[in-house]
N, C-alpha and C positions, 0 to 999 in steps of 0.2 A: 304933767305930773298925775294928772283925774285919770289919765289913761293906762297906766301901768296898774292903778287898784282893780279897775274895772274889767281890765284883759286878764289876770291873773283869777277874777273871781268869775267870770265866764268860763276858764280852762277849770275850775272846780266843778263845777256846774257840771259840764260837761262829762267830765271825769267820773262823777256821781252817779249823774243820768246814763250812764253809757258802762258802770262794772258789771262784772260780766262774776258769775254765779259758779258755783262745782259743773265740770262736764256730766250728762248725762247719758249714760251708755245703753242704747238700744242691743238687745243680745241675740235676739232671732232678726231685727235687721243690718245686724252688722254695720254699726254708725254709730259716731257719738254727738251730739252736738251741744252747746252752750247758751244756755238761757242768759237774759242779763239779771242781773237786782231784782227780784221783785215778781218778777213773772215766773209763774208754776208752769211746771213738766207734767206731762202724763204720758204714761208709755202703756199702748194697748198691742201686743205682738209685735207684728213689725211697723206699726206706728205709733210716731211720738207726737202729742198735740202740746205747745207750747202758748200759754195764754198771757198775754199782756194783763199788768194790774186795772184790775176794773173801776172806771172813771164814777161813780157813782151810781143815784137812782135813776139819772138819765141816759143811761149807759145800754142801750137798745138792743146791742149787737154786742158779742165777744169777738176781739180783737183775739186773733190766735194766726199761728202758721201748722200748717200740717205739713207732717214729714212722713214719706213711703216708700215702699218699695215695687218694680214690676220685673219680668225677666227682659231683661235688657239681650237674650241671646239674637243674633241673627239679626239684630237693625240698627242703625247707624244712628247717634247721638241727634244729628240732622231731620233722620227719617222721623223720629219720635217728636222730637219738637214740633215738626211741621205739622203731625198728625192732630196733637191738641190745641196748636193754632188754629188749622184751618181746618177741621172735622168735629173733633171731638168738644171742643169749647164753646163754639156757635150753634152747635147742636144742643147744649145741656142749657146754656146761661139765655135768657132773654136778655134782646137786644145789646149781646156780645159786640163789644168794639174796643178791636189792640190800641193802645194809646205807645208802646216805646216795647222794645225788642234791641238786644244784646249780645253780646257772648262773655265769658270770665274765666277766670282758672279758679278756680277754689280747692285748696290746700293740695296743687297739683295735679287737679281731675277739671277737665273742660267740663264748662255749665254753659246749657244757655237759658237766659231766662225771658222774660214778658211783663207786661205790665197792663191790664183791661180793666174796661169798666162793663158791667150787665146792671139786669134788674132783677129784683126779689124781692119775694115778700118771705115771712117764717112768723116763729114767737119769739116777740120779746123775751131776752134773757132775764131780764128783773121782772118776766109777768108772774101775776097772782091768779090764781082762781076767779078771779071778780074783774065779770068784764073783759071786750074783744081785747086779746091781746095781739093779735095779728097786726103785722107793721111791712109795709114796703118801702123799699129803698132802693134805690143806685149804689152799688157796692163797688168799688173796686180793687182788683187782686193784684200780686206780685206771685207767678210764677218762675219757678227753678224746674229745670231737666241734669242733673250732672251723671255721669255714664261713670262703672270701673268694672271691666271684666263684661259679666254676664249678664250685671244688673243695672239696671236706673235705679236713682234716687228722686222723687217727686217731692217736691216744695212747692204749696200754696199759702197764701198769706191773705185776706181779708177785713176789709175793715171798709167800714162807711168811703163814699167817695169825698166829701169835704172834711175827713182825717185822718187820708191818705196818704198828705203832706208829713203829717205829724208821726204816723208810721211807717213809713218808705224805710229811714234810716236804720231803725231798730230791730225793724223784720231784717232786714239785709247784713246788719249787723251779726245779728245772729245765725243765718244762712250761712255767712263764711265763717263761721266758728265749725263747718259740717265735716267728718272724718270717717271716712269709709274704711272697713277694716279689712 
């Protein structure tokens, strides 16, 4: 009988944790996608930066996903993916390494995406004027490639690598909320 309370108030929970917000509509890149509860849009041109609510004063880093655009003419959904796998990401990220690779449909347009972990240093997002605020970390990302027409759509996703776990679902979540126009 303790299990019917308990299953119904996790399906709340969940339900809670996981509504999903007004579409926001990118106009010069032709996309809309859907934030969940809580977390703020920004739209700069053709991208949209979506940030997770911020966990406090220990909150190091901004959880966010970037969304873009590139001309997608003349190369194969394939060819691009490969390119930021194995050229372009090992090249930018210290000590770049794929942990999981995929493919999906989302909302009818083939994706592929990724999953890595690197190394970085930046500033703290809660730093002050007072004192080094300079922080390194092991970060790891959730990349998206989805192809329509002429264009790529670029989705990166960031966040600490031991709350990864705890962001996976809700970046991706919101990744398939994406609608090309």
């Amino acid at each position: 009988m303790i299990r019917i309370p308990f299953l119904l108030s996790l399906t709340i929970i969940s339900l809670t944790v996981f509504a999903q917000s007004t579409p926001c509509r990118n106009v010069e890149g032709r996309y809309s996608i859907t934030a969940l509860s809580g977390w703020t849009v920004r739209v700069s041109g053709s991208e949209s930066f979506v940030y997770a609510p911020e966990d406090g004063n220990m909150d190091s880093w901004s959880e966010k996903l970037d969304f873009s655009t590139a001309d997608g003419e003349d190369i194969a959904l394939e060819d691009a993916f490969d390119f930021y796998i194995n050229t372009d990401f090992p090249e930018a990220y210290g000590k770049f390494k794929l942990v999981a690779k995929g493919d999906e449909k989302i909302n009818g347009l083939e994706a592929k995406w990724a999953t890595f972990t690197f190394s970085a240093t930046g500033q703290a997002s809660n730093a002050t004027s007072a004192g080094d605020s300079t922080i390194s970390a092991t970060l790891q990302a959730i990349f998206y490639v989805i192809k329509k027409d002429n264009s790529l759509y670029l989705v990166n996703g960031v966040t600490e690598k031991s709350l990864f776990p705890k962001f996976d679902l809700p970046f991706r979540t919101i990744i398939r909320t994406f609608r090309a126009e």
